[in-house]
C-alpha positions in Angstrom: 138.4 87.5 73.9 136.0 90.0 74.1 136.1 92.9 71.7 135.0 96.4 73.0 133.9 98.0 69.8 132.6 96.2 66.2 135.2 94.2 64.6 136.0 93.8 60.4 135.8 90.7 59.4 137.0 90.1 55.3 136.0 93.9 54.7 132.2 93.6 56.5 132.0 95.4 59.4 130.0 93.2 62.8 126.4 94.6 63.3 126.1 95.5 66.3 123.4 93.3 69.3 119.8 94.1 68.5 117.9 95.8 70.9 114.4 97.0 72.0 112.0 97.3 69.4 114.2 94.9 67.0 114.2 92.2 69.6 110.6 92.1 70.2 110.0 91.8 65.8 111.5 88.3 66.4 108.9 87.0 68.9 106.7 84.6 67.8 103.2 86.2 67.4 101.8 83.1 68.4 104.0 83.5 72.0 102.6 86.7 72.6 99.1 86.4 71.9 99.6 83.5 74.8 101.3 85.8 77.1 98.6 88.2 77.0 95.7 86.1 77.2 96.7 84.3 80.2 97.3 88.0 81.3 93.7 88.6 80.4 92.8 85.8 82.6 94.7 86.7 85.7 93.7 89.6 86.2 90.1 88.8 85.3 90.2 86.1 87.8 91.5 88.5 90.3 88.8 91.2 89.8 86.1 88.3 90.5 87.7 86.9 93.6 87.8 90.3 94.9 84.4 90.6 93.5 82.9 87.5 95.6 84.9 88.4 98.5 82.9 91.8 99.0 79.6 90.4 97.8 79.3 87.7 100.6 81.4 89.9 103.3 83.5 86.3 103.4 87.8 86.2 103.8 89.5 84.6 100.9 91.5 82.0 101.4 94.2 80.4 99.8 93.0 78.9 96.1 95.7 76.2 96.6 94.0 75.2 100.0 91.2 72.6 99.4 88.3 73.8 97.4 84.5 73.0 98.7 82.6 72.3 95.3 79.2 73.9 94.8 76.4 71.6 93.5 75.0 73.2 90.4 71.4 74.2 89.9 69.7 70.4 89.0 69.6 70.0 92.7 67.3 72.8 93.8 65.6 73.4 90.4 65.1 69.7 89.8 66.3 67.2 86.6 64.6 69.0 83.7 66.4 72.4 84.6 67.1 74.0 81.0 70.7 75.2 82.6 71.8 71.7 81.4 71.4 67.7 80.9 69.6 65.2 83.3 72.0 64.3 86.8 70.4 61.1 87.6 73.4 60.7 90.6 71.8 60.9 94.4 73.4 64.7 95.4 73.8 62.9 98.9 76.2 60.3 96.8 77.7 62.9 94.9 78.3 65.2 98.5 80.4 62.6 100.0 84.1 62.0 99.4 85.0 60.7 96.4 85.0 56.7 95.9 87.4 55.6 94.0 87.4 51.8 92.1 87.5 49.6 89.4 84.6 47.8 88.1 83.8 45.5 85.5 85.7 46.2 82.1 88.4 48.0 83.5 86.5 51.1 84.5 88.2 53.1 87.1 85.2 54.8 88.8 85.5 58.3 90.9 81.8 58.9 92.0 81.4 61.8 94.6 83.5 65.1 95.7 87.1 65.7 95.0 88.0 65.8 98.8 91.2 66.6 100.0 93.4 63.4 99.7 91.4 61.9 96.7 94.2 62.5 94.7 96.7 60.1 97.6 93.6 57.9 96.8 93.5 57.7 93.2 97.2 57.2 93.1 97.3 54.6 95.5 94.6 52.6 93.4 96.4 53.1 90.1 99.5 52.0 91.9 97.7 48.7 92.9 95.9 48.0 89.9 96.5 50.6 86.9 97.2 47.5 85.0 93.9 46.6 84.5 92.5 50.1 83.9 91.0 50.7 80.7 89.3 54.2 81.3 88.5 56.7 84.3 85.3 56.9 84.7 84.1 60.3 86.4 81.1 61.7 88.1 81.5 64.3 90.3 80.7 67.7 91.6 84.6 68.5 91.5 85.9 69.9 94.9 90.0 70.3 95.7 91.9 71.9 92.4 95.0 70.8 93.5 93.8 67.2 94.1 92.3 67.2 90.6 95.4 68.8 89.2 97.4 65.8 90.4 94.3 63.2 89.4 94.9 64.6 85.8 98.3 64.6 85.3 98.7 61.4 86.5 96.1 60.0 84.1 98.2 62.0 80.6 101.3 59.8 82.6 99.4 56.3 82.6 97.8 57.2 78.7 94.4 56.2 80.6 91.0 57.2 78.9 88.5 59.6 80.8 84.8 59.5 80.2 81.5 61.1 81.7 78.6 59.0 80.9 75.1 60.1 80.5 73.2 61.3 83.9 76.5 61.7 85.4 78.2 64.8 86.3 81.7 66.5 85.4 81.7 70.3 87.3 83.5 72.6 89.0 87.2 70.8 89.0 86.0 67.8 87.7 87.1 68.9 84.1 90.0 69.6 85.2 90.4 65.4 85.5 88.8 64.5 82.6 91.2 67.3 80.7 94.3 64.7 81.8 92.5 61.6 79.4 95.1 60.3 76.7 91.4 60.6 75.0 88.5 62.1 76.3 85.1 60.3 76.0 81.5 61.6 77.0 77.8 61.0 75.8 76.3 64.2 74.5 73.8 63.3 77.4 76.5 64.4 80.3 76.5 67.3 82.5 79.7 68.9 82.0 80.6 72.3 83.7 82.9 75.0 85.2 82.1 78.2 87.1 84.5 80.2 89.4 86.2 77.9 91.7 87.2 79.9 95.4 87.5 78.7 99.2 86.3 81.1 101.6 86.7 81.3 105.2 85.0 83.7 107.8 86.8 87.1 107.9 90.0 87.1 111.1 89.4 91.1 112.8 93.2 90.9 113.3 94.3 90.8 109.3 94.8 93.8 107.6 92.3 94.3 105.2 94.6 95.5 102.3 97.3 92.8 103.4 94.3 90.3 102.7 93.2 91.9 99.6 96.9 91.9 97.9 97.0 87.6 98.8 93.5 86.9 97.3 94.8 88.7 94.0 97.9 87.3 94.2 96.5 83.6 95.1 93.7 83.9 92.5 96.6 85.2 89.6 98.7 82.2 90.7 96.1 79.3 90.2 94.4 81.0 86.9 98.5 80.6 85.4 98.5 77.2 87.0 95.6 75.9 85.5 95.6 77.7 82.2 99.3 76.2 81.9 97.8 72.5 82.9 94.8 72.7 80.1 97.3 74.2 77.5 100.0 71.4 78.7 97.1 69.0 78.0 95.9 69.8 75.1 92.5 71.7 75.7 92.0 75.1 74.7 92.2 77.6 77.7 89.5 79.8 76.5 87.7 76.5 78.1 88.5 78.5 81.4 87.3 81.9 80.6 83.7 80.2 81.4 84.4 79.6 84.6 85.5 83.2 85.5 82.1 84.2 84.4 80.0 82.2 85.8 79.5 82.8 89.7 80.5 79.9 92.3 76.8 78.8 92.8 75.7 78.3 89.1 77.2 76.3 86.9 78.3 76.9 83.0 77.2 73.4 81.2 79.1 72.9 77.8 77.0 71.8 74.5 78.1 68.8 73.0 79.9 71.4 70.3 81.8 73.7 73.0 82.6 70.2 74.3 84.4 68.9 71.1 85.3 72.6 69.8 87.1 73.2 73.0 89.4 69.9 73.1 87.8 68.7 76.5 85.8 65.9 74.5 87.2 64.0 71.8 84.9 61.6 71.3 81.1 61.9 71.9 78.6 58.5 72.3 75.8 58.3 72.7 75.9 54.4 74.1 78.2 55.7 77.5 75.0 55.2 79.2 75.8 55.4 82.4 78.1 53.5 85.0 78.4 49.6 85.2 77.7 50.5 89.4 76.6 53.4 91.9 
């Protein structure tokens, strides 16, 4: 039965609940530093959707709605661009949907965007022949988060490897799949990247400008918890994200081979993954 007041039991009187401040001295410090770092990067990712939104005079949409990947600067700068490695991949290969199959040595291939539906693909492939896979090979401009998402989970669930080779590409959600490897290969030759990952859509007269305003933060809050939860769930260190809210949507962040390993995204770097067994 409940007891109203503080009881004696063998002559020592019950302390009473501990409250407020007392409470909060038994939190793990490590808890809280996480609370208010993915905090940190809310908010930040709020201010720059907002940002971008009045910069380009565009309407954000949904970030869960399928994302349209920017190509990063080797395209229009050329190979030798000192923003990061040698892409060797045809941009008009790497523009179209992704292509998903296995190849010689059990290397499950996705080559091009991360279109909406390539994660229904991937599945479907695995499904049919996740026996035989060995490793997920990747090279990709990235594209839909949520596809991705789903591509990397499902990759942790099978124990599969992910690797980048050299010349290839790993950006914009694209690390997001390679995060899901049970391990996670590249050559320190691979073009490995993040920057701020939006969908836009031309601004509707008719929506309320604030109304529109509160969604985009909200929306933008929501996916920067989702995928900081995903990268911590995976292993990788989330700082790994705070690149990508700093570097605008048409540039790319490329990591070093040591931001690569010191982050968790890579954990094995070789130099003889060359490049694919096929384009």
């Amino acid at each position: 039965m409940a007891r109203s007041a503080p009881e004696a039991f063998d002559g020592v009187e019950e302390a009473p609940p501990r409250r407020g401040l007392a409470r909060l001295a038994d939190i793990d410090d490590g808890a809280i530093l996480r609370v208010a770092f993915f905090a940190l990067l809310a908010g930040t990712a709020g201010v720059l959707w907002l940002d971008y939104g009045e910069l380009t005079g565009l309407e954000p949409a949904s970030l869960f709605a399928p994302q349209t990947p920017i190509l990063p600067a080797f395209e229009t700068e050329g190979p030798e661009s000192p923003d990061g490695p040698s892409v060797t991949t045809d941009p008009e290969t790497l523009r179209a949907p992704a292509q998903i199959a296995l190849t010689a040595g059990g290397l499950l291939t996705v080559i091009g965007t991360i279109d909406p539906g390539a994660a229904e693909r991937f599945a479907a492939e695995v499904e049919a022949r996740g026996e035989y896979v060995e490793a997920v090979v990747l090279d990709s401009p990235g594209g839909s988060v949520v596809d991705a998402l789903a591509m990397g989970r499902l990759i942790r669930e099978k124990g599969f490897i992910t690797r980048v080779a050299a010349g290839s590409l790993c950006a914009s959600s694209c690390p997001l799949v390679l995060a899901g490897g049970a391990e996670r290969e590249a050559s320190p030759e691979a073009a490995i990247g993040v920057h701020q990952i939006y969908a836009a859509e031309a601004p509707d007269p008719a929506t309320d400008s604030l109304r529109s305003s509160r969604r985009a933060m909200a929306d933008a809050q929501a996916t920067t918890a989702r995928i900081s939860r995903y990268l911590d769930d995976m292993g990788i260190a989330p700082t790994l994200w705070v690149h990508a809210l700093e570097t605008p949507p048409d540039r790319l962040y490329y990591f070093s081979p040591e931001e690569l390993v010191d982050l968790k995204l890579v954990t094995r770097l070789d130099q003889r993954f060359a490049g694919l067994p096929s384009r």
